[in-house]
N, C-alpha and C positions, 0 to 999 in steps of 0.2 A: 554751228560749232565747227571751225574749220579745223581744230587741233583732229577732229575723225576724218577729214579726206585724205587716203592713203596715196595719193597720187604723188604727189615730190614725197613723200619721206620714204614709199618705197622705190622709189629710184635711186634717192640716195642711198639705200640698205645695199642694194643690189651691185651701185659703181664702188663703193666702200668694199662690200666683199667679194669683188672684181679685183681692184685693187690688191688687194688684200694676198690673192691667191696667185697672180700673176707678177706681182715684181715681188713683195713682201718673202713668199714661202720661197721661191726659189734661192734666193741672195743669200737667206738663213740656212738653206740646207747645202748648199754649196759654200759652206763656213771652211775655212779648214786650220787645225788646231797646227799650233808654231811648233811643238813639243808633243812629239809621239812617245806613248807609254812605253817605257825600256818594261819586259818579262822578267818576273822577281824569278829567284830562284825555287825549286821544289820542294826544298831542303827547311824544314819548320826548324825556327831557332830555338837554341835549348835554354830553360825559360828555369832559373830557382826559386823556392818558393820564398818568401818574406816571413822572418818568426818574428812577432811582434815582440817588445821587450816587456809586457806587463802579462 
């Protein structure tokens, strides 16, 4: 049964998550967003209540 010799599939496992970890993760964590979050103000806005008409 050759599907059980681990020999190529864990090399593959291994360049896959080589790969993976060396060009993949860095490229994604050195993303950088176009639009920086502007700070809302602290001030909670003043909110009326709704009376329903029934």
């Amino acid at each position: 049964m050759p599907q059980l010799n681990p020999s190529p599939w864990f090399a593959i496992m291994i360049f896959s998550w080589l790969v993976l970890l060396v060009v993949v993760v860095p490229k994604v964590l050195n993303h950088i967003f176009p639009n920086e979050a502007t700070p809302q103000s602290a001030q909670t806005p003043k909110t009326n209540t709704w009376h329903w008409p029934w």
